[in-house]
Structures are given as structure tokens and as C-alpha cells.
PDB file with SEQRES, HELIX, SHEET and CRYST1 records, atoms N, CA, C and O in Angstrom:
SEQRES   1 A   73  UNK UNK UNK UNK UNK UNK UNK UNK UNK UNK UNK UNK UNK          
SEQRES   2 A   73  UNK UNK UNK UNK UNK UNK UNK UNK UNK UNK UNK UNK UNK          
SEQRES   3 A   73  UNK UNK UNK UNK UNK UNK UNK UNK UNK UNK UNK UNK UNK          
SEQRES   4 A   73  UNK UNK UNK UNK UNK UNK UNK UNK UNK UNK UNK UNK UNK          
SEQRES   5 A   73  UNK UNK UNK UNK UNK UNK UNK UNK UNK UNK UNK UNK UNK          
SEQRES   6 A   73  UNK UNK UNK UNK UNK UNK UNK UNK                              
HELIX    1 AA1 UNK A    2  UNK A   16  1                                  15    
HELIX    2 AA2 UNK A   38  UNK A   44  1                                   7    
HELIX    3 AA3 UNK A   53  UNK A   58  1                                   6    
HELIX    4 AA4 UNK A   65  UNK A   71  1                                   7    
CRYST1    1.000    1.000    1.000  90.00  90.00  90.00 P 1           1          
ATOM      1  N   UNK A   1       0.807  -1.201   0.000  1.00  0.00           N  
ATOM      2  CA  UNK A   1       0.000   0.000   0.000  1.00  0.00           C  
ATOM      3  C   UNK A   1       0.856   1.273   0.000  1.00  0.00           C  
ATOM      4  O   UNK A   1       0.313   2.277  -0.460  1.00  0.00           O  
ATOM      5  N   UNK A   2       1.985   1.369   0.403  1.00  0.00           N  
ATOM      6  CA  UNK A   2       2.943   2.189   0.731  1.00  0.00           C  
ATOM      7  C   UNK A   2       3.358   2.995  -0.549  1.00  0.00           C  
ATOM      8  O   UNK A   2       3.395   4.221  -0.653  1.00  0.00           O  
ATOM      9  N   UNK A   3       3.738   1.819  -1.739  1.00  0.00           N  
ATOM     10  CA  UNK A   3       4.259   2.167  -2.990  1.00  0.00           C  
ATOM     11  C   UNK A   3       2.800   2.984  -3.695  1.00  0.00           C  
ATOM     12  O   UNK A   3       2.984   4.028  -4.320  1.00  0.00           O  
ATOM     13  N   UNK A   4       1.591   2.510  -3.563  1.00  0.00           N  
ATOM     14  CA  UNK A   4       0.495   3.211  -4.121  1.00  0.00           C  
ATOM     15  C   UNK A   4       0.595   4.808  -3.718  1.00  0.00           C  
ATOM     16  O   UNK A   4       0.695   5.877  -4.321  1.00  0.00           O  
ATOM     17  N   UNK A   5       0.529   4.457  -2.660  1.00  0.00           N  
ATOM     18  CA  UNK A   5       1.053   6.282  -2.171  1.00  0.00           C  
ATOM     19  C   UNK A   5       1.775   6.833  -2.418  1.00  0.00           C  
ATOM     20  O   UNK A   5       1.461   8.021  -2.485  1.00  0.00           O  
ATOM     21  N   UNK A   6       2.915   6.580  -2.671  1.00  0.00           N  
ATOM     22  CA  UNK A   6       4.724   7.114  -3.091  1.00  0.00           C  
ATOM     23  C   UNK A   6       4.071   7.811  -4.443  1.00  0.00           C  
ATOM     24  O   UNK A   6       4.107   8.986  -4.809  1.00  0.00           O  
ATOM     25  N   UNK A   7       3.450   6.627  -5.058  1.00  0.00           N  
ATOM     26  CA  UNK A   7       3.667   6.766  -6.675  1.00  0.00           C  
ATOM     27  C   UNK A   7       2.488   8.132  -7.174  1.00  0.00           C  
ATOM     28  O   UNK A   7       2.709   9.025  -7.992  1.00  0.00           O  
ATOM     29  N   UNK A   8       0.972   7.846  -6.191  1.00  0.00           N  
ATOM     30  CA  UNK A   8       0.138   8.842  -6.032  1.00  0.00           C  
ATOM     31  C   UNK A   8       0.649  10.434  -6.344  1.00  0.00           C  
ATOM     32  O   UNK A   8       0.436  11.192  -7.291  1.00  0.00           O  
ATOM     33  N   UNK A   9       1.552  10.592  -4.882  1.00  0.00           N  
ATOM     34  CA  UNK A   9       2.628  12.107  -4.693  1.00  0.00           C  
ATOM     35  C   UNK A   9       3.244  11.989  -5.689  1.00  0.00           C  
ATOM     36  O   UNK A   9       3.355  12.968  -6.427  1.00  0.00           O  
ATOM     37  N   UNK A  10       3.679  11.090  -5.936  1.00  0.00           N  
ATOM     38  CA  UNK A  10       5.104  11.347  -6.998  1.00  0.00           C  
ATOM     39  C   UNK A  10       4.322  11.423  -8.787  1.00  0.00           C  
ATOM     40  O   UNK A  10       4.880  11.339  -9.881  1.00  0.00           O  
ATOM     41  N   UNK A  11       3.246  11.563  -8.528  1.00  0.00           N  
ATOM     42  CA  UNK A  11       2.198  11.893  -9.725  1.00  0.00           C  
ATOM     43  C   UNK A  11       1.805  13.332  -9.948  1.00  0.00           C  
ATOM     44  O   UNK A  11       1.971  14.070 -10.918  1.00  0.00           O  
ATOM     45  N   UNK A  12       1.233  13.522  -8.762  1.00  0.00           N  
ATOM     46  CA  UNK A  12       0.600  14.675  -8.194  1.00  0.00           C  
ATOM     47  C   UNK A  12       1.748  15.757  -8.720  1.00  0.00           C  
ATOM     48  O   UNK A  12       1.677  16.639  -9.577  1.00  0.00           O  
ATOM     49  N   UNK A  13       3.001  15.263  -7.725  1.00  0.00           N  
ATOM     50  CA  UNK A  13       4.367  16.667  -8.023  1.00  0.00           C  
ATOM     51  C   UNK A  13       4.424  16.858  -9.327  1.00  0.00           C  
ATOM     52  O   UNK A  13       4.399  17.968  -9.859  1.00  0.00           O  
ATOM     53  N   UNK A  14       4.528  15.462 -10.085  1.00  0.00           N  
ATOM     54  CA  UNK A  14       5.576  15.635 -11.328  1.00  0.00           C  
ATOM     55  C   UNK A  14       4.376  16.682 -12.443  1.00  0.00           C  
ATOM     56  O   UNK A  14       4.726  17.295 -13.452  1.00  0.00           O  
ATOM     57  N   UNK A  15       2.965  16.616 -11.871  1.00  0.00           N  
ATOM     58  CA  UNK A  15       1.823  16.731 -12.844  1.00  0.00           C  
ATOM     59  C   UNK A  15       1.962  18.493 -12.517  1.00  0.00           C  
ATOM     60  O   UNK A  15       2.096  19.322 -13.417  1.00  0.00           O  
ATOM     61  N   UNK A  16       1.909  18.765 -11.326  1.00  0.00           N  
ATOM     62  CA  UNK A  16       1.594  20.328 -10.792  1.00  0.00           C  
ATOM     63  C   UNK A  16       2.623  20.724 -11.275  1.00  0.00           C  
ATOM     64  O   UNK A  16       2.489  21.422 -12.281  1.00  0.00           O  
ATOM     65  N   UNK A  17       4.047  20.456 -10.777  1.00  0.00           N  
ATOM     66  CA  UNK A  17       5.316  21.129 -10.506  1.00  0.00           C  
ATOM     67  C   UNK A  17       5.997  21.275 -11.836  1.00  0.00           C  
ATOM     68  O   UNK A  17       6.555  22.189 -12.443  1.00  0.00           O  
ATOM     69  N   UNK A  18       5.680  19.779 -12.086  1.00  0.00           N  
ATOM     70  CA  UNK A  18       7.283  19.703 -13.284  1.00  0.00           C  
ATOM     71  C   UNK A  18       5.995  19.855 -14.591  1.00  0.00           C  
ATOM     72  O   UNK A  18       6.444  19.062 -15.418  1.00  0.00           O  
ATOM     73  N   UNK A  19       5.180  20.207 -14.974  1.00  0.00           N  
ATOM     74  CA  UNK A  19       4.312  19.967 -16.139  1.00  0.00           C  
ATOM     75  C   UNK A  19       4.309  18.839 -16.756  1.00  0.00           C  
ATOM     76  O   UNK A  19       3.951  18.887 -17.932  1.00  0.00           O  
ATOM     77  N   UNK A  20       4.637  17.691 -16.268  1.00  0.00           N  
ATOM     78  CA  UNK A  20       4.727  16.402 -17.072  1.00  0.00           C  
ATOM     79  C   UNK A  20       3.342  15.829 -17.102  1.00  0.00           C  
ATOM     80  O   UNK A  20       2.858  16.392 -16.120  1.00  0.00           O  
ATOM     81  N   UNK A  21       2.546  15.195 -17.516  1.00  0.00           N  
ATOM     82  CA  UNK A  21       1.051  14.631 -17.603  1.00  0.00           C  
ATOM     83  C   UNK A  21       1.323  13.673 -17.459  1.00  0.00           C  
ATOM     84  O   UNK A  21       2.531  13.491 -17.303  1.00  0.00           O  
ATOM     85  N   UNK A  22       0.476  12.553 -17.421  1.00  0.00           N  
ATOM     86  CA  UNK A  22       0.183  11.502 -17.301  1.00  0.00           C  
ATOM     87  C   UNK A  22      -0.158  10.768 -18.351  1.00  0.00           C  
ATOM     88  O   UNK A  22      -0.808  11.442 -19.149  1.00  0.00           O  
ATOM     89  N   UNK A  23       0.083   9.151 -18.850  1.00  0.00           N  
ATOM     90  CA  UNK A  23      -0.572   9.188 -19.963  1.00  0.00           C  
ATOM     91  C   UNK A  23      -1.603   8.801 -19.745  1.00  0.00           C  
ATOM     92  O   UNK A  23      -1.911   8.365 -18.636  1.00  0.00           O  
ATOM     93  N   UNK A  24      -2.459   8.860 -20.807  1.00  0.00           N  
ATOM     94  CA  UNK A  24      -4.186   8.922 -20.196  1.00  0.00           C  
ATOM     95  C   UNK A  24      -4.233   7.399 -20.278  1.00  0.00           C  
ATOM     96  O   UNK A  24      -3.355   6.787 -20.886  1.00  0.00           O  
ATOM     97  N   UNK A  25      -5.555   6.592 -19.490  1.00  0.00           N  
ATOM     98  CA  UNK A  25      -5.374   5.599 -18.666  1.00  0.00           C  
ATOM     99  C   UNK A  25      -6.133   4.640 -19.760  1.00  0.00           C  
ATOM    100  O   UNK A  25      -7.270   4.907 -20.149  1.00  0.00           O  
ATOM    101  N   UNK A  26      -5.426   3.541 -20.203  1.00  0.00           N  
ATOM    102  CA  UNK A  26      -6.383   2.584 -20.916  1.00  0.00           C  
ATOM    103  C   UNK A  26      -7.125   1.648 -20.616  1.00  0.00           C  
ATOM    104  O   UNK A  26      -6.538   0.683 -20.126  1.00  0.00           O  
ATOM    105  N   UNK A  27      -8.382   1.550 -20.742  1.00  0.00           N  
ATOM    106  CA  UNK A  27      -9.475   0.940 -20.051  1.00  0.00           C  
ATOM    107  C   UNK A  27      -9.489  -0.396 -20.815  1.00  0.00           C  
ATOM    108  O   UNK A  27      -9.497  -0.443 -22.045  1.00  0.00           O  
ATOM    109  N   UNK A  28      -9.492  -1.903 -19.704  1.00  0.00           N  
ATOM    110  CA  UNK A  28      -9.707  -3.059 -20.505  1.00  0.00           C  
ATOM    111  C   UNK A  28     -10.867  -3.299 -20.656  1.00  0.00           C  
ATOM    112  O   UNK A  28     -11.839  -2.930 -19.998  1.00  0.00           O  
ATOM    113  N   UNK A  29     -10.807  -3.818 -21.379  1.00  0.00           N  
ATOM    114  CA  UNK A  29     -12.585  -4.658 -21.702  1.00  0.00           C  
ATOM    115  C   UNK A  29     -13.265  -4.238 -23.058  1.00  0.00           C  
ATOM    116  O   UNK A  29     -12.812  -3.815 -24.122  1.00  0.00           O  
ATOM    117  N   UNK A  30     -14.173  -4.442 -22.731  1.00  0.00           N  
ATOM    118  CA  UNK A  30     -14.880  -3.887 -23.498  1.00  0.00           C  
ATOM    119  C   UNK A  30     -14.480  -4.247 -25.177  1.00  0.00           C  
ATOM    120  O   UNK A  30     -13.429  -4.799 -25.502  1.00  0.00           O  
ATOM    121  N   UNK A  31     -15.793  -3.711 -26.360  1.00  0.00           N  
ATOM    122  CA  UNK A  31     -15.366  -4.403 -27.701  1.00  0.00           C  
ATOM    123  C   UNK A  31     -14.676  -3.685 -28.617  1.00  0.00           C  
ATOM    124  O   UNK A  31     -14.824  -2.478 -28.807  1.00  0.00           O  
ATOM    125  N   UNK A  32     -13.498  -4.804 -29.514  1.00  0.00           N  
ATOM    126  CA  UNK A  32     -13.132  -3.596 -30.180  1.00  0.00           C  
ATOM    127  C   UNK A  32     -13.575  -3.030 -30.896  1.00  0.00           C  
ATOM    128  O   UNK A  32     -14.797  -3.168 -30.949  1.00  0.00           O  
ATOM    129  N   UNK A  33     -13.109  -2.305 -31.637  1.00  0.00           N  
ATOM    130  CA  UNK A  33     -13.647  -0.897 -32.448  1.00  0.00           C  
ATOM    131  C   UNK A  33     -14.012  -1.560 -33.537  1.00  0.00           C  
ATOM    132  O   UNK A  33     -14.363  -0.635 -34.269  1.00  0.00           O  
ATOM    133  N   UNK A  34     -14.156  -2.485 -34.105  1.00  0.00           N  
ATOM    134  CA  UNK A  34     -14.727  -2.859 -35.388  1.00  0.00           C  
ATOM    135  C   UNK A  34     -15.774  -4.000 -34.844  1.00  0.00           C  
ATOM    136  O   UNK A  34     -16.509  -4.324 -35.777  1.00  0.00           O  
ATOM    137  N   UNK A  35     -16.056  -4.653 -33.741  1.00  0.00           N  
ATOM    138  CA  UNK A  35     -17.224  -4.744 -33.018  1.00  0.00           C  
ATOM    139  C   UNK A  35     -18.295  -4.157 -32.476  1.00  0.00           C  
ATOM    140  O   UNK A  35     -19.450  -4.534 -32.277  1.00  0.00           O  
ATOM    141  N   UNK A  36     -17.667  -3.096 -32.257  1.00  0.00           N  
ATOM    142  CA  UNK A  36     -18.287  -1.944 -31.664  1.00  0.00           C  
ATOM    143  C   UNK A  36     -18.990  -0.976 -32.985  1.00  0.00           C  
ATOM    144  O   UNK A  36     -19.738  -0.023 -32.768  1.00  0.00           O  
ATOM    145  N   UNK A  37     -18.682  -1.322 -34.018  1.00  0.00           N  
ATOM    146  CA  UNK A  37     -19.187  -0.389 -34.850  1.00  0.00           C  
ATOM    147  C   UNK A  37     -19.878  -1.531 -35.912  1.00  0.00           C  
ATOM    148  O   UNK A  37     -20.715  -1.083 -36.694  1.00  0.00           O  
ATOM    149  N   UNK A  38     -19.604  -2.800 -35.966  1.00  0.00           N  
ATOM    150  CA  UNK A  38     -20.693  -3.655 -36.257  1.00  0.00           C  
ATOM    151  C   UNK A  38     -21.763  -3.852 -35.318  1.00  0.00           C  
ATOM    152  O   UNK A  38     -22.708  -4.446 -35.836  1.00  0.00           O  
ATOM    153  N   UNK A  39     -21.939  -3.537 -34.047  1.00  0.00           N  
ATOM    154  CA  UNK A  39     -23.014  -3.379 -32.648  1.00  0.00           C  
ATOM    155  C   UNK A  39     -23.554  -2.148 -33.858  1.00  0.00           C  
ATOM    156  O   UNK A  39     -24.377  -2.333 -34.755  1.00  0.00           O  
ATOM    157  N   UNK A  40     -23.255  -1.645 -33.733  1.00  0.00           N  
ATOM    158  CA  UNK A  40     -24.118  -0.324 -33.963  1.00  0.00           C  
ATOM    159  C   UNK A  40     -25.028  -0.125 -35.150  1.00  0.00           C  
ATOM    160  O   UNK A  40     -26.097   0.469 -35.292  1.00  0.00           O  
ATOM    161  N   UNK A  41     -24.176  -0.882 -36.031  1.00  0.00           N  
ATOM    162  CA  UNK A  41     -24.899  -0.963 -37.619  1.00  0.00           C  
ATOM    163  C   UNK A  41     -25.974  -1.827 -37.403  1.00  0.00           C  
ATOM    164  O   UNK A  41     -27.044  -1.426 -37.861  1.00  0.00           O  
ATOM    165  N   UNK A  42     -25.982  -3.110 -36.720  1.00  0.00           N  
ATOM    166  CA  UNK A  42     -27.149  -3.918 -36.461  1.00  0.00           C  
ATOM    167  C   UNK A  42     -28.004  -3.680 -35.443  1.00  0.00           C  
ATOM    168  O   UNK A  42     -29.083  -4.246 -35.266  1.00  0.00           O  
ATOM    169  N   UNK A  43     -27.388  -2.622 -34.604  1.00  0.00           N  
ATOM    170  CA  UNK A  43     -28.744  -1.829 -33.867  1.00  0.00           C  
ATOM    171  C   UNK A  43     -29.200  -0.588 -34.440  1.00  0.00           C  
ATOM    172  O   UNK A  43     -30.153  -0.160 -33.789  1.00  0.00           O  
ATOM    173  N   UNK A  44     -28.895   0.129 -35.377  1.00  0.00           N  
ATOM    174  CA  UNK A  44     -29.380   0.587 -36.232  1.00  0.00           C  
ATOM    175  C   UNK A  44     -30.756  -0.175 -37.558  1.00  0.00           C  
ATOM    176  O   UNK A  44     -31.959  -0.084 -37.802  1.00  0.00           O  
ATOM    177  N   UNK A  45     -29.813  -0.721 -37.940  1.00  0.00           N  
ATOM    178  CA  UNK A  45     -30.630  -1.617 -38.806  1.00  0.00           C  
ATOM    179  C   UNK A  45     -31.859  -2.665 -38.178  1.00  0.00           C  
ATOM    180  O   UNK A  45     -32.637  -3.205 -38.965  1.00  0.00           O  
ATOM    181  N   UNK A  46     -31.964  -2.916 -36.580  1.00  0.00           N  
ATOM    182  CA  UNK A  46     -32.906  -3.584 -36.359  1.00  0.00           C  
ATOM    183  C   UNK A  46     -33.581  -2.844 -35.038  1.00  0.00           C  
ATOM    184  O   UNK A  46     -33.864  -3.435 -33.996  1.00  0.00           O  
ATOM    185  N   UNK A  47     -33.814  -1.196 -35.333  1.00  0.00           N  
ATOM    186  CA  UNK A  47     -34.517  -1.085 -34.589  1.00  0.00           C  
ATOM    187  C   UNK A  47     -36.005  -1.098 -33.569  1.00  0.00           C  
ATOM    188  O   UNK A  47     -36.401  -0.603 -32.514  1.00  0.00           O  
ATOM    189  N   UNK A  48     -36.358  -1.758 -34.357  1.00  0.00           N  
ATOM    190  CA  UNK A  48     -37.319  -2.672 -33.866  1.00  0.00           C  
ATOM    191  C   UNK A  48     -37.727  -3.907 -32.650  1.00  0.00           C  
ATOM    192  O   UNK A  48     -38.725  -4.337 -32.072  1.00  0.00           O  
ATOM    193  N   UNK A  49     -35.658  -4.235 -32.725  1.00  0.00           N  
ATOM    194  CA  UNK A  49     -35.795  -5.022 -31.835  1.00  0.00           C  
ATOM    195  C   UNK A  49     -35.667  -6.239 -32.027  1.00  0.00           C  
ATOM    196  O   UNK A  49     -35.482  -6.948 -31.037  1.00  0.00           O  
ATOM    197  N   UNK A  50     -35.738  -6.969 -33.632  1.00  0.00           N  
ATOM    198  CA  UNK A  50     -36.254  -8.149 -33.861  1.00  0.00           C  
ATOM    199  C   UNK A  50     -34.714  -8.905 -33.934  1.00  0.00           C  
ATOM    200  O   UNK A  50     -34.610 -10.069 -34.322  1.00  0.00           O  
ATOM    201  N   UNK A  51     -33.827  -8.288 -33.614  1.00  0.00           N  
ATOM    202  CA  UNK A  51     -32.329  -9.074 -33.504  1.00  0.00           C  
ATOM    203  C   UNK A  51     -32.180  -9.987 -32.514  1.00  0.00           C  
ATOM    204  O   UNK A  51     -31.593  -9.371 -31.625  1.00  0.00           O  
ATOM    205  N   UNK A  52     -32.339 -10.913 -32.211  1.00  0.00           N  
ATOM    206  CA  UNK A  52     -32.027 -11.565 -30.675  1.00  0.00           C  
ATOM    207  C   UNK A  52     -30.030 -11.599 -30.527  1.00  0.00           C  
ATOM    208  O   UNK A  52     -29.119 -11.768 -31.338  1.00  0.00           O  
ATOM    209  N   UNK A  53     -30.082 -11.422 -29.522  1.00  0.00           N  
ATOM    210  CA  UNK A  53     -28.712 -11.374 -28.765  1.00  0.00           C  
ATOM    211  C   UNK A  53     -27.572 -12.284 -29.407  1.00  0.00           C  
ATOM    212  O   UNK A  53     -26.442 -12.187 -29.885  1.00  0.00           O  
ATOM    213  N   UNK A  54     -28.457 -13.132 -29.154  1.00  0.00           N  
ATOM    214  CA  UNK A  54     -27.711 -14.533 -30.100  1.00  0.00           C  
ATOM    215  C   UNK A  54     -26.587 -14.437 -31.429  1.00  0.00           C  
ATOM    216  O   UNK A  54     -25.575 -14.939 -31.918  1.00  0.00           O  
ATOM    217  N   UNK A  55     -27.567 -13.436 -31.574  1.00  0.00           N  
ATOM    218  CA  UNK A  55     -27.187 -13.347 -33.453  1.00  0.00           C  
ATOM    219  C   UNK A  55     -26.304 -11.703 -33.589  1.00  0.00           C  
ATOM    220  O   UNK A  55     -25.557 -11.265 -34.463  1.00  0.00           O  
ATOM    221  N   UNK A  56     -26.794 -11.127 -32.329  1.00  0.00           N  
ATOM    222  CA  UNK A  56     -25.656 -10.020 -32.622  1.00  0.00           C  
ATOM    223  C   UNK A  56     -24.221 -10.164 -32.247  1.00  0.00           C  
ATOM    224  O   UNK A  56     -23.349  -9.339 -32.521  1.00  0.00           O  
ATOM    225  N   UNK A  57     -24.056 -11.223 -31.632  1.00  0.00           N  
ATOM    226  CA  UNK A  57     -22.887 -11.672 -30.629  1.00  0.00           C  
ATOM    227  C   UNK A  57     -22.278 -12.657 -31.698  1.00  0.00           C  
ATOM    228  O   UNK A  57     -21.053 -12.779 -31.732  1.00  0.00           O  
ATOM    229  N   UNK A  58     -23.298 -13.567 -32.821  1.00  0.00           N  
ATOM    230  CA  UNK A  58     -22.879 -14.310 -33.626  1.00  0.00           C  
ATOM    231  C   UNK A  58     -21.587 -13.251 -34.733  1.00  0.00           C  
ATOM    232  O   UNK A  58     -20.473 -13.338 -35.249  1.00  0.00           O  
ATOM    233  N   UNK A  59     -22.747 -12.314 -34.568  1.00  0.00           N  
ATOM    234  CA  UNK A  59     -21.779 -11.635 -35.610  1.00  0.00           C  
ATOM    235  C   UNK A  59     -20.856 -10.690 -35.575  1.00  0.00           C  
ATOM    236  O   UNK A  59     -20.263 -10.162 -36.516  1.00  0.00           O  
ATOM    237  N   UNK A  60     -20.758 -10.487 -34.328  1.00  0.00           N  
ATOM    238  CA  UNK A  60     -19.349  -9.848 -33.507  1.00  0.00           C  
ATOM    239  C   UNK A  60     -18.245 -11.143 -33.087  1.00  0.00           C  
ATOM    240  O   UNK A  60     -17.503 -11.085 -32.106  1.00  0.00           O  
ATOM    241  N   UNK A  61     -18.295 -12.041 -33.825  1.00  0.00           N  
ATOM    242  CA  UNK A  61     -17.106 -13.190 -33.382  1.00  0.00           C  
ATOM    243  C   UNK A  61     -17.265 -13.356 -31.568  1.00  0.00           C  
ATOM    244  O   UNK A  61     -16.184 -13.418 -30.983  1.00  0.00           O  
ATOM    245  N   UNK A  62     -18.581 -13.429 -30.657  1.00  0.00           N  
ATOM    246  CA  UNK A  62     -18.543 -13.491 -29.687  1.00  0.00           C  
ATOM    247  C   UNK A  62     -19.520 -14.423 -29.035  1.00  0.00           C  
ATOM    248  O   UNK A  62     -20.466 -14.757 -29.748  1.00  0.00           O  
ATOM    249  N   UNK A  63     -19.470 -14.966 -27.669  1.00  0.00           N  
ATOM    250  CA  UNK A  63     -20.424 -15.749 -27.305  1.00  0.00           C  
ATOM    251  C   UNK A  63     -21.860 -14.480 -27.183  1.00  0.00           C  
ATOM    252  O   UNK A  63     -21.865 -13.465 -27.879  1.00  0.00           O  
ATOM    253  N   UNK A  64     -22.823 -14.770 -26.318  1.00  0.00           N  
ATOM    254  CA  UNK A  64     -23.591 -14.095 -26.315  1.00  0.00           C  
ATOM    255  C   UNK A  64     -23.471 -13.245 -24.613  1.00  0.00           C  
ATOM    256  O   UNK A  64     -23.725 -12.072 -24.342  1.00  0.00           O  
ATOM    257  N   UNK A  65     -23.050 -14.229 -23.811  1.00  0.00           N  
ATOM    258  CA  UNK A  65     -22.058 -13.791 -22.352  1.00  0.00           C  
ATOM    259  C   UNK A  65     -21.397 -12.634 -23.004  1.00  0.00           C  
ATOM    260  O   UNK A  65     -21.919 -11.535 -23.192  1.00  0.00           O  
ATOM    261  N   UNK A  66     -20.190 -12.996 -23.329  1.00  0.00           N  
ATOM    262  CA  UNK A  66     -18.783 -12.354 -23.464  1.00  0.00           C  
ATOM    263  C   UNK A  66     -19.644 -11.427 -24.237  1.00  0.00           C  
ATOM    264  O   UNK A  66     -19.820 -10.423 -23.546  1.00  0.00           O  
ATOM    265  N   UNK A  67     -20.181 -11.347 -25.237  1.00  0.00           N  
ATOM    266  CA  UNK A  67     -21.030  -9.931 -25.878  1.00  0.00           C  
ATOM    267  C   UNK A  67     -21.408  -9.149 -25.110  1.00  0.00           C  
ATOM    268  O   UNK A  67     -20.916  -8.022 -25.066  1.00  0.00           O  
ATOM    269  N   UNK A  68     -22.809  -9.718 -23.948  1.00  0.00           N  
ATOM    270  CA  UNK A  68     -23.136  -8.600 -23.030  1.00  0.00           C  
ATOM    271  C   UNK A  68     -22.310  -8.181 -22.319  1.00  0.00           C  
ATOM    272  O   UNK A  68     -22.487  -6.968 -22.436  1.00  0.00           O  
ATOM    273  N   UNK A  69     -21.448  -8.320 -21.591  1.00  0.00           N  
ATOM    274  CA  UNK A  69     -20.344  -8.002 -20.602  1.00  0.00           C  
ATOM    275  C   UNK A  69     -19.520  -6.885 -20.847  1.00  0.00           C  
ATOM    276  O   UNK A  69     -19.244  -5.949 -20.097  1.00  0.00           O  
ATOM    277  N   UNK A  70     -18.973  -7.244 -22.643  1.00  0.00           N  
ATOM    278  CA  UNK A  70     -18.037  -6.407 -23.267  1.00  0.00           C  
ATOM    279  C   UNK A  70     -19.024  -5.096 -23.799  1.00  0.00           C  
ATOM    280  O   UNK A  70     -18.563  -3.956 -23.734  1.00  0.00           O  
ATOM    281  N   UNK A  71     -20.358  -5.328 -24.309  1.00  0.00           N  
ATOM    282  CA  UNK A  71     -21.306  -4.004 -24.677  1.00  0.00           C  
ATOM    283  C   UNK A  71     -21.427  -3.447 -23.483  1.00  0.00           C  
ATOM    284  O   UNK A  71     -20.990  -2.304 -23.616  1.00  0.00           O  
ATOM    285  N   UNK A  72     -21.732  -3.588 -22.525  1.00  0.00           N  
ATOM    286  CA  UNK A  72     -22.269  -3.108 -20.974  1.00  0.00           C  
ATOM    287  C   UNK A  72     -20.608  -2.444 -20.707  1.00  0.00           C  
ATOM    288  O   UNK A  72     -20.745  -1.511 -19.914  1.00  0.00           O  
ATOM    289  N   UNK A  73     -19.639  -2.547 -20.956  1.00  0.00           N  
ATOM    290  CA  UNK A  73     -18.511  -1.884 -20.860  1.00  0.00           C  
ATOM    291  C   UNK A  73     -18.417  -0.534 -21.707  1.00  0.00           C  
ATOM    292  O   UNK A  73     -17.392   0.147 -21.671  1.00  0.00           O  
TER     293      UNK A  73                                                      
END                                                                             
């Protein structure tokens, strides 16, 4: 827990003092970007609703689990 703190301050200084930034933080999960933009075309295209889960997850190379988990991200 000690080092979490060190590194915290030693963030804080280098960010205020010395102008250095941080690099911005990459988030896991979630689908990639050419999943994520096939999600969208087939919720576009079936707004109605009549897509079952099944088949949007079929066509994102995903189970239908691992689909919701990674969309809900």
C-alpha cells in the first residue's frame, strides 16, 4: 500500500510542478472498435428489436455472455 502512495505524490508533483502529464489511462474490456461499430450498424438496422442477442454476438465473433459483458462496458 505504501508504494500506491509514493507513486500517487510522486504523480501529483511531477503533474503540478514539473508539467509532465500523465498518460491517459487505458481501459480493458470492453469491444473492439470494429465490433463496436458492427453493434451499432445492427442496432441501427434492427430497430425494432427483432435481432435476438444470439445473433448479434454471432456476428461480432462473440459468445452471447462475453457480448453482453463487453457491450455493458
Amino acid at each position: 500500500m505504501p508504494g500506491v502512495i509514493l507513486r500517487a505524490a510522486a504523480a501529483h508533483l511531477m503533474n503540478d510542478y514539473a508539467g509532465v502529464d500523465q498518460p491517459a489511462v487505458r481501459h480493458r474490456g470492453g469491444l473492439a472498435c470494429w465490433q463496436q461499430k458492427r453493434a451499432t450498424e445492427l442496432l441501427s438496422e434492427n430497430l425494432d428489436g427483432s435481432l435476438p442477442l444470439a445473433d448479434m454476438a454471432d456476428k461480432c465473433s462473440l459468445s452471447p455472455g462475453h457480448f453482453s459483458r463487453a457491450f455493458g462496458q
